[in-house]
C-alpha positions, 0 to 999 in steps of 0.5 A: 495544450491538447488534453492526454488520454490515460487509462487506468488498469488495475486488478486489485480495488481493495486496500493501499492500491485502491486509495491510490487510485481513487487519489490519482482520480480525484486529484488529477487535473482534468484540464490536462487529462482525460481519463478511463478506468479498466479494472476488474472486480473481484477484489473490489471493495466497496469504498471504491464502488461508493467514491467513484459514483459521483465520477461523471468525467470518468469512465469506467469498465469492469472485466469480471473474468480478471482475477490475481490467479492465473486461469488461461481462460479467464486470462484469455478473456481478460486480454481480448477485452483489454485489447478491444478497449484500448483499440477502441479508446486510443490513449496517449498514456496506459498506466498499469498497477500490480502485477496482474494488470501489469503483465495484461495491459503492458502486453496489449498496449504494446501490441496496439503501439500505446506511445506511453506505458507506465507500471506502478508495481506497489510491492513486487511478488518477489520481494516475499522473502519466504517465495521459493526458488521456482517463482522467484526466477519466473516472476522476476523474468517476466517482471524484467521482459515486461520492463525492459520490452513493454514499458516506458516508465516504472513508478516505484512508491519506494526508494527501497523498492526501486533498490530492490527492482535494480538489485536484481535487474528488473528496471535500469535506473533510467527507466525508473521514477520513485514517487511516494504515496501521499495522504491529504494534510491533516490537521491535529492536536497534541498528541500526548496524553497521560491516559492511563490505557496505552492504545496500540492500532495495526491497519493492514489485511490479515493475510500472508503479506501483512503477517498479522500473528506476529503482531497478535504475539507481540501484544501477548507478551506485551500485556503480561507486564502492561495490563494497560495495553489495547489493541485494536487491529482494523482489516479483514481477510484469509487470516480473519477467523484463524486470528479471532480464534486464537485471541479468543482460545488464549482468552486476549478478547479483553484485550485485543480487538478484531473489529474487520474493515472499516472505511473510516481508520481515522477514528481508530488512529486519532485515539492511538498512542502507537501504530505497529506493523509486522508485514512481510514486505511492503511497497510503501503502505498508505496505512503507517503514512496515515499514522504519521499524519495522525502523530503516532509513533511507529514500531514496525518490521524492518523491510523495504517500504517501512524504513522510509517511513520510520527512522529509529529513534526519530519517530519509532524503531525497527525491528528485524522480522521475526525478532518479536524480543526486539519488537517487544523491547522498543514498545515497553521503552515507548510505553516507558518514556513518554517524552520520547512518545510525545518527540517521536509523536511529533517527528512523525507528523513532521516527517508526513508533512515534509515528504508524503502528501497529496499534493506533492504525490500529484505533481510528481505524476502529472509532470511524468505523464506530461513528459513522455 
């Protein structure tokens, strides 16, 4: 069988979006494919500059002028390279992530009659529930020109996401494929243990999605009846120094812990007892599925990309956004019970194990590629 040609074209390197596409590259079989990466760099981060290295079967080309913001300039820039690029590499399969690269690839490979264009949105812009009326309506035209006139296939990460793209008639269903993110099997003991300290764990960006004051507050309040509690929030980002000042003006320093990025998550997670997330809106974070793996009960906001991830009362809750009482209330009944701590610990890995792995996330990308 003739080996396919893709490229990769994504914007943003940092974060879910950036592991991935590091799994896909790592794990694809290049038997089948041979693959180019067309990425910009201003949102790169340097787990990615490390791990592709030692890519030799890769190629990779970096486009300084493409960035998240809209500058006709450098848009203009951005697009003559993307289109010079795949004129000159011919793919069979152009496959394009988040929104800026979607709106730039999906429009050059058309024009040059790319055969095969797939968009993997990871969370749409307008799924922000605080977006006003005026970019709503203009992310979401162009979200469904794109999709119906510029795209064979759109990759949803989410069932929810899938709902939402259908609900307000970006993607006909047909077009669409839900493929789960999925995380390398993890092999780890008992979780449950009668420390006396209750490790609380958030991995996310401190930025407008991730919502990261709502879970600072939560803890607050929580430590007035369990002075017990640590909380360690991992991620870097607009939000850093507002947030570090905060936990530092309220005297929470003891307390909870800014430590910025860290390339390596798990050593936080493994010595955990609970994950909490307060994100706005998700596509489907890498970050709840890695807990999950590491056996840890979840509290979360109740938007789309979390409740497949969590089923209340199975392995964490729920809570509305913004309803910090019920947030509050489903941690202090974890911290509480530690039977149900130690089922929910439980439910998670199984629940990681029978739908989000690697392996499975792969196969499922491999057989689209293959089928278009």
């Amino acid at each position: 069988m003739k080996k396919k040609t893709i490229v990769f074209i994504c914007e943003a390197l940092g974060g879910g979006v950036r592991k991935h596409l590091l799994d896909l590259l790592e794990n694809l079989d290049q038997s089948k494919f041979n693959i180019t990466v067309i990425h910009g760099t201003k949102r790169m981060d340097t787990v990615f500059t490390n791990r592709i290295i030692n890519m030799d079967n890769i190629k990779f080309y970096p486009i300084e002028s493409m960035e998240r913001e809209i500058n006709p300039i450098k848009d203009l820039v951005s697009f003559i390279r993307v289109f010079n690029l795949l004129k000159l590499i011919k793919p069979d399969i152009v496959h394009c992530h988040s929104t800026k690269a979607g709106v730039l690839g999906r429009f050059t490979a058309k024009m040059l009659k790319v055969k095969c264009i797939v968009y993997t949105p990871h969370g749409y812009i307008v799924q922000n529930p605080n977006i006003n009326k005026v970019k709503d309506l203009i992310f979401t035209n162009i979200e469904r020109v794109l999709a119906r006139g510029f795209t064979s296939r759109i990759i949803h990460v989410s069932k929810g996401e899938e709902e939402f793209s259908i609900s307000k008639n970006i993607c006909k269903r047909k077009k669409s494929k839900v493929i789960y993110n999925g995380i390398s099997i993890i092999q780890e003991d008992e979780k449950y243990t009668a420390e006396k300290i209750f490790k609380i764990v958030s991995i996310a960006r401190l930025d407008y999605q991730k919502n990261p004051m709502e879970s600072i507050k939560i803890i607050e309040e929580l430590i007035n009846e369990f002075p017990n509690i640590r909380y360690t929030y991992i991620g870097d980002g607009e939000y850093y120094n507002e947030v570090v000042n905060y936990v530092n003006n309220n005297k929470l320093s003891d307390v909870i812990k800014l430590p910025g990025f860290s390339d390596s998550p798990s050593m936080f997670l493994r010595d955990a007892d609970l994950f909490l997330s307060s994100s706005l809106y998700e596509g489907l974070p890498y970050s709840l599925i890695e807990a999950m793996a590491f056996k840890l009960p979840i509290v979360c906001s109740k938007v789309t990309g979390h409740t497949e991830l969590v089923v209340d009362d199975f392995n964490g809750n729920l809570y509305e956004l913004h309803n910090l009482d019920v947030a509050i209330r489903k941690i202090r009944d974890i911290i509480n019970n530690p039977e149900k701590q130690k089922k929910m610990s439980t439910n998670s890995y199984c629940h990681y194990t029978n739908n989000f792995t690697i392996n499975k996330m792969i196969k499922e990308h491999e057989e689209l590629y293959l089928e278009v």
